[in-house]
RODREN-157753 format. One record per residue (C-alpha): residue number from 1; residue in three letters; z, x, y. Coordinates in nm, 2 decimals. Example, Ala and Ser with C-alpha at 12.3 -4.5 7.8 and 13.67 -1.06 7.14 Angstrom:
[pt 1 ALA [0.78 1.23 -0.45]];
[pt 2 SER [0.71 1.37 -0.11]];
% end
This chain:
[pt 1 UNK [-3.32 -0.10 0.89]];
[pt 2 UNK [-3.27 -0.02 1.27]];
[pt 3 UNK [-2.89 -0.04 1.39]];
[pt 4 UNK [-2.90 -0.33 1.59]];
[pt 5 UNK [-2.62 -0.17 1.85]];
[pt 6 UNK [-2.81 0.11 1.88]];
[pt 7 UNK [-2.88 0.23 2.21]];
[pt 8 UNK [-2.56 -0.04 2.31]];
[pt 9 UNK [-2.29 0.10 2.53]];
[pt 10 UNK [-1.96 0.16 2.36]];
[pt 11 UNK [-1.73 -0.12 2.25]];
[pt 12 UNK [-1.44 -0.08 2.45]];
[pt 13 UNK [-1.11 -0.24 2.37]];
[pt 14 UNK [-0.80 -0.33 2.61]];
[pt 15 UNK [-0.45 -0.21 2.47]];
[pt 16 UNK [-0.33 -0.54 2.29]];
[pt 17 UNK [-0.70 -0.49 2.14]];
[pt 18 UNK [-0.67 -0.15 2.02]];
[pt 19 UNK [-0.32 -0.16 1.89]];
[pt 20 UNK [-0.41 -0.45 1.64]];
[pt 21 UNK [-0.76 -0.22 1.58]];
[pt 22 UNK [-0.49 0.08 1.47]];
[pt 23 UNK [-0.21 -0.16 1.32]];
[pt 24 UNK [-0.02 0.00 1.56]];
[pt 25 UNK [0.22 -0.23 1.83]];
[pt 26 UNK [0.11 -0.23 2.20]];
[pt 27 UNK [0.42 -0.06 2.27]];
[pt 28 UNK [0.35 0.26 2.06]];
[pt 29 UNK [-0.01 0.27 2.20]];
[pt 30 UNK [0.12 0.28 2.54]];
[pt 31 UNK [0.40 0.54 2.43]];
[pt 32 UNK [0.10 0.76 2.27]];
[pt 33 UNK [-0.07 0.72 2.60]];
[pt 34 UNK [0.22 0.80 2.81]];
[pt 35 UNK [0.31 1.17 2.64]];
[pt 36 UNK [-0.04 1.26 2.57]];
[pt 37 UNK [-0.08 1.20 2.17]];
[pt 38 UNK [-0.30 0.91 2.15]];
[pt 39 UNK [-0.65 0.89 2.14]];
[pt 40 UNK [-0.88 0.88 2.47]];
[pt 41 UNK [-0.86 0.61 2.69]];
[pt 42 UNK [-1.04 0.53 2.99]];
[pt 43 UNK [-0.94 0.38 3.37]];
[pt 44 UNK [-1.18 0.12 3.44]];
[pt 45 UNK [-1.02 -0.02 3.83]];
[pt 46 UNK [-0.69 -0.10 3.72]];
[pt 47 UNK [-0.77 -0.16 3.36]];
[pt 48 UNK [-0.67 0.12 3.07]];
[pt 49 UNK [-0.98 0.01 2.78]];
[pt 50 UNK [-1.05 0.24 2.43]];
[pt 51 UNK [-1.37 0.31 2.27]];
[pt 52 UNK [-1.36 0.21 1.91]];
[pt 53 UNK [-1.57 0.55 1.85]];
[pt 54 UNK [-1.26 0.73 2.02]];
[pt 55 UNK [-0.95 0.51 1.80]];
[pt 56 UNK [-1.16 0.61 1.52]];
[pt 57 UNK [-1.19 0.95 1.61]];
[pt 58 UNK [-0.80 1.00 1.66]];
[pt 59 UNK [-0.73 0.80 1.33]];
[pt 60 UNK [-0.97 1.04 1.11]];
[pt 61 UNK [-0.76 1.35 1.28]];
[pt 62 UNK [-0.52 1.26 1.03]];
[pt 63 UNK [-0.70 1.23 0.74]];
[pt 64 UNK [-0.60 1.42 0.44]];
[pt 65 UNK [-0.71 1.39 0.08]];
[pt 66 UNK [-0.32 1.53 -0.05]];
[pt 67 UNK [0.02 1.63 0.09]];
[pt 68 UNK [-0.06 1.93 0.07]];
[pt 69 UNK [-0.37 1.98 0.28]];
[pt 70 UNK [-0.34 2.25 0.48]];
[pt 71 UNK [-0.65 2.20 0.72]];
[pt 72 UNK [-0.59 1.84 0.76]];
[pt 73 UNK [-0.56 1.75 1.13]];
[pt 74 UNK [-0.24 1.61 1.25]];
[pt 75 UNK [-0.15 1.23 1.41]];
[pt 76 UNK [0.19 1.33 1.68]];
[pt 77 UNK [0.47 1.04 1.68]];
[pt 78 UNK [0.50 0.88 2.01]];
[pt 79 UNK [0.73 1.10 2.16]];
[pt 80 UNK [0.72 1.40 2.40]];
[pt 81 UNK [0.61 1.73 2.21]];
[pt 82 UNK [0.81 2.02 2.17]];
[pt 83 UNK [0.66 2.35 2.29]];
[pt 84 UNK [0.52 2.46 1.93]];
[pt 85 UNK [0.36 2.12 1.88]];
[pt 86 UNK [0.16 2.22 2.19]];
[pt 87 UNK [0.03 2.53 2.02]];
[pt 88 UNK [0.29 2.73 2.29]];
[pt 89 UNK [0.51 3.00 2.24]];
% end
């Protein structure tokens, strides 16, 4: 069977919106948003709106299948990176 949003543009979701998409609050999404370690948003005028695609991409950085996973991806707090979280030296 055909996907029926095929062909749709993306779903795009304002911040209250995506925060309760992540189980997140609004004020960590914004905090994410603010030092760079949340997932892409867009400007649209004076509107900041997330494609689900994108919140789903940011969330499956993280994924790991145990604790000890050493190629899983990694989900930053929402706080200002240090130099070596930025990959500097």
């Amino acid at each position: 069977m055909p996907d029926p949003l095929a062909g749709l543009p993306p779903r795009l979701l304002r911040t209250p919106e995506a925060a309760r998409f992540l189980g997140i609050s609004i004020r960590t999404l914004e905090k994410h948003r603010t030092y760079g370690t949340g997932p892409t948003y867009r400007k649209i005028g004076g509107r900041v709106v997330y494609a689900v695609e994108d919140l789903q991409a940011w969330t499956a950085s993280g994924a790991r299948k145990s604790t000890t996973d050493k190629d899983a991806g990694r989900v930053f707090p929402a706080r200002p990176l240090t130099p070596a979280e930025r990959g500097e030296r």
